[in-house]
Structure formats: C-alpha cells, structure tokens
N, CA, C and O atoms as a MOPAC input file, in Angstrom:
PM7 MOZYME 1SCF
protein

 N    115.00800 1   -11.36900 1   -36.89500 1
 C    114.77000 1   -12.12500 1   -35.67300 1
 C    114.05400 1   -11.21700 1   -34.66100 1
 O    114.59200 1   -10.19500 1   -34.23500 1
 N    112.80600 1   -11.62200 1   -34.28100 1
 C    112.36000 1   -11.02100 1   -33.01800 1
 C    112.73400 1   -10.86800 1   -31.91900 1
 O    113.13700 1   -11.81600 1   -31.24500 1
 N    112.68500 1    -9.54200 1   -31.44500 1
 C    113.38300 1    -9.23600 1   -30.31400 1
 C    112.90500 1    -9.70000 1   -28.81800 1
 O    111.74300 1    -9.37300 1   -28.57900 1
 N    113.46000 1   -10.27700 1   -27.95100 1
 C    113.51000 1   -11.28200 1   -27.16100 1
 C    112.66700 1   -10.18800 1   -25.89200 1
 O    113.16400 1    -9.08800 1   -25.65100 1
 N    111.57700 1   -10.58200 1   -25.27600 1
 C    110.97400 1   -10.08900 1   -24.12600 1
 C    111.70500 1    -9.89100 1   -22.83300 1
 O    112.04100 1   -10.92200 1   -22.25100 1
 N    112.06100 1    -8.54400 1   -22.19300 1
 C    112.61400 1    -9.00000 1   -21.28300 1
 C    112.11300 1    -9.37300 1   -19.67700 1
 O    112.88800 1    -9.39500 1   -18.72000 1
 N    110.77300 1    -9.63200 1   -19.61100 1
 C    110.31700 1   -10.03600 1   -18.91100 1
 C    109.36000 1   -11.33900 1   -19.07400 1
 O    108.32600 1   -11.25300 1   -19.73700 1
 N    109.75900 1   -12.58500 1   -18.42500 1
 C    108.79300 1   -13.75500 1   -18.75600 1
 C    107.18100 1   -13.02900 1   -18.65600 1
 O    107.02800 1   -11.95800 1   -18.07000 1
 N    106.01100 1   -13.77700 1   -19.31700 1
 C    104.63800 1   -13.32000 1   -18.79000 1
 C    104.20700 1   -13.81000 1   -17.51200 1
 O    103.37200 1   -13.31700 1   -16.75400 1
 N    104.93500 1   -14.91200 1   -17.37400 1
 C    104.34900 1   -14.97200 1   -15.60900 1
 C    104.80500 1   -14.10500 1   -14.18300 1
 O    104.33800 1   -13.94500 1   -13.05600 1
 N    105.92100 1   -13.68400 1   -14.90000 1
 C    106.66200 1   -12.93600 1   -13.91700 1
 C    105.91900 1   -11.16700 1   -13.89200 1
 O    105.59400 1   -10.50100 1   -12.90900 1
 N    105.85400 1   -10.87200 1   -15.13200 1
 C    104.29500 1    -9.92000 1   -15.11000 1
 C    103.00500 1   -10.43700 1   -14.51700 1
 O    102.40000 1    -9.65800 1   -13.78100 1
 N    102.50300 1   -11.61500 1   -14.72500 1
 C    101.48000 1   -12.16300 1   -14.28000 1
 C    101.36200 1   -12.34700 1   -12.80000 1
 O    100.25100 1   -12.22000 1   -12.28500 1
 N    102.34100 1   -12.61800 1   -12.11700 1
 C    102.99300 1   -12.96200 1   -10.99600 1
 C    102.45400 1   -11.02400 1    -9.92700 1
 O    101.84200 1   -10.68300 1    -8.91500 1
 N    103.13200 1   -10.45900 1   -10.94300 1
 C    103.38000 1    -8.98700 1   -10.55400 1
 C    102.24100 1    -7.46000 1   -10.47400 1
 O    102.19800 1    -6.37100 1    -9.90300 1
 N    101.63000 1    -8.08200 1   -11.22300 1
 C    100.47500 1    -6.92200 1   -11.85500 1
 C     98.94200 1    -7.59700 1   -11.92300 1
 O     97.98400 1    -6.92900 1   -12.31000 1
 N     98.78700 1    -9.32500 1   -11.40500 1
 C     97.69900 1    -9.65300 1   -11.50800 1
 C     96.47900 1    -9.17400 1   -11.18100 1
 O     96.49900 1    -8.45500 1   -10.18200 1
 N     95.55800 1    -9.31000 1   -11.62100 1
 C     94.20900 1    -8.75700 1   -11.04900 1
 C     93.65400 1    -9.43100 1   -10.12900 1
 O     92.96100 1    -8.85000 1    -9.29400 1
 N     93.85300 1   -10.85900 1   -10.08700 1
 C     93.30500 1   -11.47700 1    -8.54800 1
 C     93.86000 1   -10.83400 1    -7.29300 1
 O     93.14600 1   -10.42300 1    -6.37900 1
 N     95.12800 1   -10.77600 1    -7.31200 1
 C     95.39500 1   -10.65900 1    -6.06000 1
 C     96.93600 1    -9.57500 1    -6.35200 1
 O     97.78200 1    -9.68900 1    -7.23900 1
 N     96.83000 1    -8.38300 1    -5.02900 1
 C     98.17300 1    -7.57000 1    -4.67100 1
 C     99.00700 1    -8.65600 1    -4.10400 1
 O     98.33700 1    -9.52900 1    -3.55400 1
 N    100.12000 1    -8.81100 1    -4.09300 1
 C    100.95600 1    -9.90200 1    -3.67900 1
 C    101.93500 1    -8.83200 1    -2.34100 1
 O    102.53900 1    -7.76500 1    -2.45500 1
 N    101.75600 1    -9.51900 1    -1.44900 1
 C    102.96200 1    -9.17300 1    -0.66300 1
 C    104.75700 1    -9.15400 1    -1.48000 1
 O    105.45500 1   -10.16600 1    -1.43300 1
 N    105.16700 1    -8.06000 1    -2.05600 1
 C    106.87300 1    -8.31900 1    -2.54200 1
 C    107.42800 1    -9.49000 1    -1.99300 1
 O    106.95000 1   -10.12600 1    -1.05400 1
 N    108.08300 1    -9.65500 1    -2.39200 1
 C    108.70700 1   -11.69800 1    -2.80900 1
 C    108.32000 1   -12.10300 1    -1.64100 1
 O    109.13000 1   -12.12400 1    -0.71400 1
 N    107.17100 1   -12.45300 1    -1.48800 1
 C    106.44800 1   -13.58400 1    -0.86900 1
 C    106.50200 1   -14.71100 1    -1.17900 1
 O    105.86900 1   -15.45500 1    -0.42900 1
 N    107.18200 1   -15.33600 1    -2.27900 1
 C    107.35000 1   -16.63300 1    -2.90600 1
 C    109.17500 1   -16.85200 1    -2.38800 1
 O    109.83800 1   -17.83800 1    -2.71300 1
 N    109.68700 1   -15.72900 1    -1.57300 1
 C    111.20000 1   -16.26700 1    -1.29500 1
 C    111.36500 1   -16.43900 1     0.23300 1
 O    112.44300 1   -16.61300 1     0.80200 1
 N    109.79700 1   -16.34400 1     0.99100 1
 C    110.12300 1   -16.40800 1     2.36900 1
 C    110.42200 1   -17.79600 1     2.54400 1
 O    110.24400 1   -18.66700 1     1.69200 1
 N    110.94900 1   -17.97700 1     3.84800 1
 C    111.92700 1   -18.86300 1     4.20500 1
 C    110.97800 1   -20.07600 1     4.63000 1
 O    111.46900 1   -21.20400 1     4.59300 1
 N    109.40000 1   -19.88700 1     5.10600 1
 C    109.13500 1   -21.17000 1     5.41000 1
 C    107.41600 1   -21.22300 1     4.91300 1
 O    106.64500 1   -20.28000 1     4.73700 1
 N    107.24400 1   -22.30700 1     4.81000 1
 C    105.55200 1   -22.81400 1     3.95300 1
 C    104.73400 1   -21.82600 1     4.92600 1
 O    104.35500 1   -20.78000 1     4.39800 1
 N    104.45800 1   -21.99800 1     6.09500 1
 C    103.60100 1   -21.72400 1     6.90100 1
 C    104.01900 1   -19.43300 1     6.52300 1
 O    103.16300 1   -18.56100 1     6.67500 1
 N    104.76700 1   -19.30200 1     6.28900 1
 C    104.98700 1   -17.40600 1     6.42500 1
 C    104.37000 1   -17.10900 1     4.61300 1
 O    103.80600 1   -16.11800 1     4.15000 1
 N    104.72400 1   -18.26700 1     4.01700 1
 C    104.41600 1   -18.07200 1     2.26500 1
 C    102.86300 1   -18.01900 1     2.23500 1
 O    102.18000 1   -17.23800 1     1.57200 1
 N    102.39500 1   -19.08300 1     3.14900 1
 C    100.95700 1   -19.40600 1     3.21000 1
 C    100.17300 1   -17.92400 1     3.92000 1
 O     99.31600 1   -17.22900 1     3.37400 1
 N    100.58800 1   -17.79600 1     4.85100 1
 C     99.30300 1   -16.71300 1     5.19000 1
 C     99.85100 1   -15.22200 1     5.09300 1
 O     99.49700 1   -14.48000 1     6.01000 1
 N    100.69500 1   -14.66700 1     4.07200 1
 C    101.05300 1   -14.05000 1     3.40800 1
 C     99.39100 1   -13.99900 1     2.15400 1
 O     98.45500 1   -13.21600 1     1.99400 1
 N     99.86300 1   -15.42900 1     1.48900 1
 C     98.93300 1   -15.53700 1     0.38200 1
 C     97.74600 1   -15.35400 1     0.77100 1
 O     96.98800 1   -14.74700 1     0.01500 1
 N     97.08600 1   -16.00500 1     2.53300 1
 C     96.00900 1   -15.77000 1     2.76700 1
 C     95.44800 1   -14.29400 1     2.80400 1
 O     94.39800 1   -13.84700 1     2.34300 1
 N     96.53000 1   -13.64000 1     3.53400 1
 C     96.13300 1   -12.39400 1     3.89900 1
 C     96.13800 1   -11.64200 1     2.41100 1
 O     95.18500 1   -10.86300 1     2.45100 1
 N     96.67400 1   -11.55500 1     1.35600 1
 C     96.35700 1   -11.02500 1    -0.00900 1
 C     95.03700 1   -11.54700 1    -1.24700 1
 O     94.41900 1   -11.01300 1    -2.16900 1
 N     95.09300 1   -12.74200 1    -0.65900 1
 C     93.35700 1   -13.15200 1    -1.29900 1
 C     92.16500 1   -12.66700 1    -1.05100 1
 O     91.26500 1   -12.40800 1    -1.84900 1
 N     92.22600 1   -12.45400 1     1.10300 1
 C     91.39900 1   -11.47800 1     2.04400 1
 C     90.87600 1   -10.44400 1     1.55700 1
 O     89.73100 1   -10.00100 1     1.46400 1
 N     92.55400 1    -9.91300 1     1.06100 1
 C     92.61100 1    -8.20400 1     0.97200 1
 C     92.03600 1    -7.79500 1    -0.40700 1
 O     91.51500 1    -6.68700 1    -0.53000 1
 N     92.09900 1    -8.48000 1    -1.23500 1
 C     91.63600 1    -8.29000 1    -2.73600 1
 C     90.09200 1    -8.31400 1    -2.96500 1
 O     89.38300 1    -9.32000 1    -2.94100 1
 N     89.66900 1    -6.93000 1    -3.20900 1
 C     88.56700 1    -6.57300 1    -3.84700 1
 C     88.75700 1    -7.02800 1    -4.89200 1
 O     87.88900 1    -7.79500 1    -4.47400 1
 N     89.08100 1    -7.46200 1    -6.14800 1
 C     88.98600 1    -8.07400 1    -7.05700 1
 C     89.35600 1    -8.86900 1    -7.82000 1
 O     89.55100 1    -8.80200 1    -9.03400 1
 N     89.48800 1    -9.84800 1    -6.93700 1
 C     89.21100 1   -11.25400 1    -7.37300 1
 C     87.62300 1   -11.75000 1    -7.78200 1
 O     86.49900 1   -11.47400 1    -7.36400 1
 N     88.11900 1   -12.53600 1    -8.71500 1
 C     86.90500 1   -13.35900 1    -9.42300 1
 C     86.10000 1   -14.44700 1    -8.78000 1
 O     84.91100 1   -14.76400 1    -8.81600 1
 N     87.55000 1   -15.07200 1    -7.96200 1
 C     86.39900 1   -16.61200 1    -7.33100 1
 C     86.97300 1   -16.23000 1    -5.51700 1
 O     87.45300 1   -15.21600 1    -5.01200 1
 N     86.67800 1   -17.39500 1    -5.04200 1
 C     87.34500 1   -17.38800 1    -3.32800 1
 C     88.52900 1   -17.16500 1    -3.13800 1
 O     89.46300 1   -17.63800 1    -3.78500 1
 N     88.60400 1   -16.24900 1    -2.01800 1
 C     89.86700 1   -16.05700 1    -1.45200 1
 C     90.72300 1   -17.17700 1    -1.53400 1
 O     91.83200 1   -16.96400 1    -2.02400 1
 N     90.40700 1   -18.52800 1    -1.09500 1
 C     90.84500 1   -20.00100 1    -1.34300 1
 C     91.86400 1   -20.35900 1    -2.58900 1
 O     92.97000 1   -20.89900 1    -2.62700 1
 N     91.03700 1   -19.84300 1    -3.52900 1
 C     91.06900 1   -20.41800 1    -5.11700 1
 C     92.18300 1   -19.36600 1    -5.49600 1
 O     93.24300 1   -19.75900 1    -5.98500 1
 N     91.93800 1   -18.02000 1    -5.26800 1
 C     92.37800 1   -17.47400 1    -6.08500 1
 C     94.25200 1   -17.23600 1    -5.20500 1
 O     95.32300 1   -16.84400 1    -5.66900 1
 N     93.97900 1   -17.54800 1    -4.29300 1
 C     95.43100 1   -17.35200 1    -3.41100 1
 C     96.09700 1   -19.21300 1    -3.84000 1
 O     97.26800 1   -19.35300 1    -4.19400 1
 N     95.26100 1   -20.28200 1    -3.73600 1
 C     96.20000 1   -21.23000 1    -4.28200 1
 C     96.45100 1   -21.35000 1    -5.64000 1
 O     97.35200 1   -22.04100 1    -6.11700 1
 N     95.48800 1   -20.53800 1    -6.39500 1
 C     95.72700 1   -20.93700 1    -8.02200 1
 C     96.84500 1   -19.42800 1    -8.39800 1
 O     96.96200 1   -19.26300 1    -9.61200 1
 N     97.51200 1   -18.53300 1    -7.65400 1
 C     98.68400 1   -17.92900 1    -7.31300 1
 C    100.23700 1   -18.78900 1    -7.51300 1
 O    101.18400 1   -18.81100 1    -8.29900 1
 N     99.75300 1   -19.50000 1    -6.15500 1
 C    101.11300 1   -20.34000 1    -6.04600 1
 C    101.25200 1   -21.53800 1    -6.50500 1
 O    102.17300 1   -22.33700 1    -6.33300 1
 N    100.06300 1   -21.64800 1    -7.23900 1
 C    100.59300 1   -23.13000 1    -8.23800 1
 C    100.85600 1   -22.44600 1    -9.76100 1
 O    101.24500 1   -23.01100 1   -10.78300 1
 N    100.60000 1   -21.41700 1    -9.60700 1
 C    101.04200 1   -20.48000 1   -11.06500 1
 C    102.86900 1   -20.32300 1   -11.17800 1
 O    103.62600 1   -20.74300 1   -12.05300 1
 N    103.14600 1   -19.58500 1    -9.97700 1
 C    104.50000 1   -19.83100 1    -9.58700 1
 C    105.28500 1   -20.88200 1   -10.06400 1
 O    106.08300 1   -20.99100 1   -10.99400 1
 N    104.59100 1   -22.10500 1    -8.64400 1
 C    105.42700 1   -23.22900 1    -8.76000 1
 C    105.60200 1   -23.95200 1   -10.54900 1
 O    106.54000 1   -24.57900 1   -11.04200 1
 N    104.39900 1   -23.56800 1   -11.09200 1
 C    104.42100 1   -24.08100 1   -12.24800 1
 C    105.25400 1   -23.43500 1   -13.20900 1
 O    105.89300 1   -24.14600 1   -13.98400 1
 N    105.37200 1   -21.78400 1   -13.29400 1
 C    106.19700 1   -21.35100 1   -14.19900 1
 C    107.85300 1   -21.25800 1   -13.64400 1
 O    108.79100 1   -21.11200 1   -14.42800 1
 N    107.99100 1   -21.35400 1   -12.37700 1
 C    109.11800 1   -21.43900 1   -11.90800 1
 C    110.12100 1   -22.65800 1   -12.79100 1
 O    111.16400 1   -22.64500 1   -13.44500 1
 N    109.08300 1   -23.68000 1   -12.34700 1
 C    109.59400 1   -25.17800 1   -12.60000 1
 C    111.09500 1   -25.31400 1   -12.24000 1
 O    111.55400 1   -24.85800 1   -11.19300 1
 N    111.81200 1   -25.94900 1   -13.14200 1
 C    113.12400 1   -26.38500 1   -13.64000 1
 C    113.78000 1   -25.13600 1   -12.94200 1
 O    114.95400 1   -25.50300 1   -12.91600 1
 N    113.76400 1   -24.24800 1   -12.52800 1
 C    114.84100 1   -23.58600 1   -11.98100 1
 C    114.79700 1   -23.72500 1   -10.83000 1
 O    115.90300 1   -23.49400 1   -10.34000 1
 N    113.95700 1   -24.03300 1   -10.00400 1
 C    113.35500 1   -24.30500 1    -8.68100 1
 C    114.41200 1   -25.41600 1    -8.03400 1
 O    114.50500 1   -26.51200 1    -8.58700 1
 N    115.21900 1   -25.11200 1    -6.83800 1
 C    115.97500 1   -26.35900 1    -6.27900 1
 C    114.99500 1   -27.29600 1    -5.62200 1
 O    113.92100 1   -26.86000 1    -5.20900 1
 N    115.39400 1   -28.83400 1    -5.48500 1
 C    114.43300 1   -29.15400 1    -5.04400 1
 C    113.69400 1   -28.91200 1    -3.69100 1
 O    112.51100 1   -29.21500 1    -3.53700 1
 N    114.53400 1   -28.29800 1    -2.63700 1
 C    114.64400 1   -27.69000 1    -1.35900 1
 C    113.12600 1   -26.66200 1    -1.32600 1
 O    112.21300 1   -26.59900 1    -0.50200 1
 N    113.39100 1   -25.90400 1    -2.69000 1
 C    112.77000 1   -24.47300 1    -2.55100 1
 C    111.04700 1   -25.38000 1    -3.03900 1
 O    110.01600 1   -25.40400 1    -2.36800 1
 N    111.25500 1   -25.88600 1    -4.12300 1
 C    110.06000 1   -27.02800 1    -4.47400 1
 C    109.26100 1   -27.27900 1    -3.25300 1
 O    108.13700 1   -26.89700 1    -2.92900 1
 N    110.20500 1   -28.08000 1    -2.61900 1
 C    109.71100 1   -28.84800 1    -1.69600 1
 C    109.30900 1   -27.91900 1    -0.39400 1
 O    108.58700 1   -28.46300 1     0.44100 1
 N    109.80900 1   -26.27000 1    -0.10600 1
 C    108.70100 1   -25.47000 1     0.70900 1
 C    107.27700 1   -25.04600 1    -0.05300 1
 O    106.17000 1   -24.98200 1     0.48200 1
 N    107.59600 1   -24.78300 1    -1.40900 1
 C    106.61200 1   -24.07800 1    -1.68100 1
 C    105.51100 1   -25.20900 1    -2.07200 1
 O    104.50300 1   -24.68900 1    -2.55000 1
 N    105.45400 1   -26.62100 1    -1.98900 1
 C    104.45400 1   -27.06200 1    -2.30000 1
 C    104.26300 1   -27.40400 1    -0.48800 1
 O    103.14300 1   -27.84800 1    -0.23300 1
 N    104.86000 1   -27.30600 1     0.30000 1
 C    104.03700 1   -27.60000 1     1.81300 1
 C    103.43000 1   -26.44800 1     2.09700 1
 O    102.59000 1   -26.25900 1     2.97700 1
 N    104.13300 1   -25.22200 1     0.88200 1
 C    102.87100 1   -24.12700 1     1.06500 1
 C    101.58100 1   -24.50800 1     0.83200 1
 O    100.82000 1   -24.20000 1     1.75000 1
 N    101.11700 1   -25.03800 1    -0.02700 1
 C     99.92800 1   -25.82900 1    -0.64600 1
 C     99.11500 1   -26.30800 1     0.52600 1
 O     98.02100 1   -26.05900 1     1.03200 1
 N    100.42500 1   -27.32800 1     0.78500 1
 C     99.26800 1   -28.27300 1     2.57500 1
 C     98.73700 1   -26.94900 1     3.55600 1
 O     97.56700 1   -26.87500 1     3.92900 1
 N     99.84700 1   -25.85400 1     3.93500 1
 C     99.14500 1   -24.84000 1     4.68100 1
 C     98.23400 1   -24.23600 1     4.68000 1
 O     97.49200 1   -23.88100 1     5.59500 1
 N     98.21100 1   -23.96700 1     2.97200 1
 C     97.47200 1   -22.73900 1     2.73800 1
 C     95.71100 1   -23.15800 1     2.78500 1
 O     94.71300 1   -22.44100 1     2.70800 1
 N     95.90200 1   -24.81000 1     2.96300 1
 C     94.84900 1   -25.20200 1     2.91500 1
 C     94.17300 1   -25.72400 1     4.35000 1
 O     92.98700 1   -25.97900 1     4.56100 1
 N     95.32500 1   -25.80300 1     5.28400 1
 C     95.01000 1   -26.05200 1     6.66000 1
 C     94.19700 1   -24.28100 1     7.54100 1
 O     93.30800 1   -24.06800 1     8.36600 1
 N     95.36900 1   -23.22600 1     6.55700 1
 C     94.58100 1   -22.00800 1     7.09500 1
 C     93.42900 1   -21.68900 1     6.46900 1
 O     92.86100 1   -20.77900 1     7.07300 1
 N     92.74600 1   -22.11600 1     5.34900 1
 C     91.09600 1   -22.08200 1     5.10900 1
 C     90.48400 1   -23.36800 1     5.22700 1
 O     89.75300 1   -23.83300 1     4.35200 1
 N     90.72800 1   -23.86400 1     6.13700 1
 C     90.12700 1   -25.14000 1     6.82400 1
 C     89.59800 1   -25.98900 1     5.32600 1
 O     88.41800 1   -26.14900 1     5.01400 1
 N     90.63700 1   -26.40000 1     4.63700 1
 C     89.86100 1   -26.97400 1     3.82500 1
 C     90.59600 1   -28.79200 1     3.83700 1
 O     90.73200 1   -29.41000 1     2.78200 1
 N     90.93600 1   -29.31600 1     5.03500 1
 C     91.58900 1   -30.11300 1     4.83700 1
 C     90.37500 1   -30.99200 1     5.52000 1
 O     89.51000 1   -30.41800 1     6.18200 1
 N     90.36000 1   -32.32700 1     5.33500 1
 C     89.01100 1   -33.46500 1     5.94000 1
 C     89.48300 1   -34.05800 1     7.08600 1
 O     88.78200 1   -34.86500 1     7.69700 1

C-alpha cells in the first residue's frame, strides 16, 4: 500500500506557488474586504506571475475555496466568496 502524502497538493500549491507570495493565513482573516486586499496587495507584489494581478490573485482564492470545499463551514464559505465581490470592486472590475 502506498504511503499516504502528508501534505494535500493544494495546500503546497496554496504555499509555494509561483503566481503569487501569499500573505501567511490570509485565507483565515476575519472579513472579505481584509482577505481581499491582502490578495490585492500580493498579486501587486509578484514579479512573477503569468497573467494580471486581477487573474492571478482571484484564480488564488477560487483555488482555495475550491480545494477547501466540504470542510469549509458555511459561514467561512460565505466570507470567502464575498471575498470574490471585493476583490473585484478593488480592481474596478465590477459594471
């Protein structure tokens, strides 16, 4: 039997990515709007990222929210996707 990883890959992925340095648990602050320009300010800061600061800071926290899933209360869900609405009100990308 293969021996069991002890780290998920997103949680490496999460940790060591090449888009973006992450502010330390920036995904446990307490409200959308502190999660959001956290993420902004680390998309900014990243010399190497591939696409927009935009892209590469929301395609972050939908990486999260996505590998999180099912463990996620719905409480915590429900900040980190009004992170989403923010993160998009702070790069003016809302109509």
């Amino acid at each position: 039997m293969p021996e069991r990883r002890k780290k998920k890959w997103s949680a490496e992925v999460t940790a060591n990515s090449d888009a973006l340095d992450l502010e330390p648990n920036v995904f446990t602050k307490s409200s959308a709007a502190e999660i959001a320009k956290s993420l902004k300010h680390s998309a900014e800061a990243s010399d190497r990222r591939k696409s927009s600061a935009f892209r590469s800071a929301m395609s972050m926290l939908t990486l999260y929210i996505n590998r999180a899933g099912r463990n996620l209360s719905p409480r915590r869900k429900q900040t980190l996707d009004a992170a989403k609405g923010k993160l998009r009100d702070l790069f003016g990308r809302r109509g």
